[in-house]
C-alpha positions as CSV (number, residue, x, y, z in Angstrom):
1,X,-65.0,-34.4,306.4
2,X,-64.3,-37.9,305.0
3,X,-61.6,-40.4,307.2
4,X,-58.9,-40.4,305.1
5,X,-57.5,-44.0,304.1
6,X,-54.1,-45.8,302.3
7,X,-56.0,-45.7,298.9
8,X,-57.5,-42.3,298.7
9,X,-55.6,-40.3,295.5
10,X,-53.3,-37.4,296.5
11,X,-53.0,-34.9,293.5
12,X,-49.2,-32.9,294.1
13,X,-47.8,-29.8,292.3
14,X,-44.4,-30.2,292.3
15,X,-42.3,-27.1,290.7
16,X,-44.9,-26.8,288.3
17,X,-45.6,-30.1,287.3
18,X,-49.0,-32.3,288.6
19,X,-48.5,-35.6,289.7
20,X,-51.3,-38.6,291.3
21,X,-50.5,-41.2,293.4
22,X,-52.1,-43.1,296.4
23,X,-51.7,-42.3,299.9
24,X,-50.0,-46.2,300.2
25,X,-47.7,-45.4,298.1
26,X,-46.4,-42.3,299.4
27,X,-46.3,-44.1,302.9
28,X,-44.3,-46.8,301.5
29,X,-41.0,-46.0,303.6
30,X,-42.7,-45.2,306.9
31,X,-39.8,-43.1,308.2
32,X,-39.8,-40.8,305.2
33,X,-40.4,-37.1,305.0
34,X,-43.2,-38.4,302.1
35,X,-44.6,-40.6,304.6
36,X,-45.2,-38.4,307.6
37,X,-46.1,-35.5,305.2
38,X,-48.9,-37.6,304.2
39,X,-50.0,-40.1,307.1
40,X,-53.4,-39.4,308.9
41,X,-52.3,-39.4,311.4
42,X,-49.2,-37.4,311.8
43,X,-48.8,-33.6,312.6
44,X,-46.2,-32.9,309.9
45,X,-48.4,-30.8,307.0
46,X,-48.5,-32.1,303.4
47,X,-48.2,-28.6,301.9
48,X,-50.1,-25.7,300.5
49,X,-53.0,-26.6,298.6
50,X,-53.3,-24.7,295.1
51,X,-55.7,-25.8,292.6
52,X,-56.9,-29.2,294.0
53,X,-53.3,-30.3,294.7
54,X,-50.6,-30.0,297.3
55,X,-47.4,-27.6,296.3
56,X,-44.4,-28.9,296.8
57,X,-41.7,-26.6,295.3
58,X,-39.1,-29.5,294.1
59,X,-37.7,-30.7,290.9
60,X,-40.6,-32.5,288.8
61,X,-37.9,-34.5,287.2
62,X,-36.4,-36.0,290.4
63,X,-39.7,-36.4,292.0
64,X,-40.8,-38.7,289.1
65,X,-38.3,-40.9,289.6
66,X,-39.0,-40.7,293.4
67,X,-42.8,-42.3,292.6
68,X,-41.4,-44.6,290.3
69,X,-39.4,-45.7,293.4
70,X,-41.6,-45.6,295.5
71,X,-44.5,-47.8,293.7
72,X,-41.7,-50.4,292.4
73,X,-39.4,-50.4,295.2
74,X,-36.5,-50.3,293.1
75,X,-34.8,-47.8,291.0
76,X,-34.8,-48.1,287.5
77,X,-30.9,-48.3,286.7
78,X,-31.8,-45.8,283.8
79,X,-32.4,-43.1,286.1
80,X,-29.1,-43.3,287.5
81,X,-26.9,-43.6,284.1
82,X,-28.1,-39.9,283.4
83,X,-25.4,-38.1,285.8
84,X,-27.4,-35.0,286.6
85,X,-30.8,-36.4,287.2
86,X,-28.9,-39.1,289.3
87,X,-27.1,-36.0,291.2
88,X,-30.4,-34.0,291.0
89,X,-32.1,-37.2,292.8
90,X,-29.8,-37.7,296.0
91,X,-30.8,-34.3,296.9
92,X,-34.3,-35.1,296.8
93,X,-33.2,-38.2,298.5
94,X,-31.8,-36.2,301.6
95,X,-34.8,-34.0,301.8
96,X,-37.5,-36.6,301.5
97,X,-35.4,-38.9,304.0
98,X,-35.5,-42.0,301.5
99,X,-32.6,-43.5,302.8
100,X,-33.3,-47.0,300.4
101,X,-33.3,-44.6,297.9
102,X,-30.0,-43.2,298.6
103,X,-28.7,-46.8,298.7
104,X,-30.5,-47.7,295.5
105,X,-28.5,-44.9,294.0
106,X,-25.2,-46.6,295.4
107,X,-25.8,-50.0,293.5
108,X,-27.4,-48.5,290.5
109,X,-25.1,-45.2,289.8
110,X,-23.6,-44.9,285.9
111,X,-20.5,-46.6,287.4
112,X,-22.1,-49.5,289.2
113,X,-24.1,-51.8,288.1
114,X,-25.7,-55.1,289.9
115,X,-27.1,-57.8,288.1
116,X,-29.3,-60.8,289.3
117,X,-29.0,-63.8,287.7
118,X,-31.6,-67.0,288.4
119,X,-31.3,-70.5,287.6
120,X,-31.0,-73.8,289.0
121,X,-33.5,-72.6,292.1
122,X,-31.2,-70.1,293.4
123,X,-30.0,-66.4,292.9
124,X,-27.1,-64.6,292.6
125,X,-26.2,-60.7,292.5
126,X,-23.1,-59.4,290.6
127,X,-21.8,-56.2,290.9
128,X,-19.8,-55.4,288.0
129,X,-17.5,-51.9,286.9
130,X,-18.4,-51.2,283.8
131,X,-21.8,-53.2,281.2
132,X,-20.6,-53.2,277.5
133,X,-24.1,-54.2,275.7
134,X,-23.1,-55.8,272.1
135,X,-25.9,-57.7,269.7
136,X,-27.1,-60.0,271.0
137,X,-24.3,-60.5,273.6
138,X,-24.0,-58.6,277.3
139,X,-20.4,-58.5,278.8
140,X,-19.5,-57.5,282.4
141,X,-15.8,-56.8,283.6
């Protein structure tokens, strides 16, 4: 059997639905459940393997988001506006032990917003209530 290393491909089944990322990528948050699952080097087993991938009987839809997150390191703000999926995606949260995710979720819940605003050299974060998008105008309150 081959060593196994940070960029080998991992094909995963989740609820149905196949997904393929790196190894790297699913060890980005050391401390995770995703990270030990997969890691060389830990005794914590992936998963069943069906079909050439590991099972993983969770929500597909969450779980994309989770590899978005996990390859960006942030959490696209859209993901969070849709109420259910941003419910459906804490849970995942607690069970994969992605506590930056759970915090992402804070900052970027339908509610909440942050913006980050450079000039002049420096950068600022804003957390604003409530984002009322107009042409070709964008105001916070």
């Amino acid at each position: 059997m081959s060593e196994m290393t940070l960029n080998d491909v991992v094909c995963l089944n989740v609820g149905g639905t196949r997904f393929e990322t790196t190894r790297q990528t699913l060890m980005r948050y050391p401390y995770s459940m995703l990270a030990r699952m997969f890691d060389p080097e830990s005794n914590l087993q992936p998963g069943i393997m069906k079909d050439g991938a590991y099972f993983m009987d969770r929500e597909p839809d969450a779980f994309k988001c989770i590899l978005s997150f996990l390859r960006y390191g942030k959490l696209n703000p859209a993901f969070a506006q849709d109420k259910a999926l941003a419910s459906q995606l804490e849970m995942e949260a607690d069970y994969f032990q992605l506590t930056e995710l759970k915090e992402e979720l804070k900052v970027c819940s339908a509610d909440n917003f942050s913006i980050l605003v450079k000039g002049g050299g420096k950068e600022r974060l804003f957390k604003v209530a409530k984002l009322n998008v107009k042409q070709d105008s964008l105001v916070a309150r």
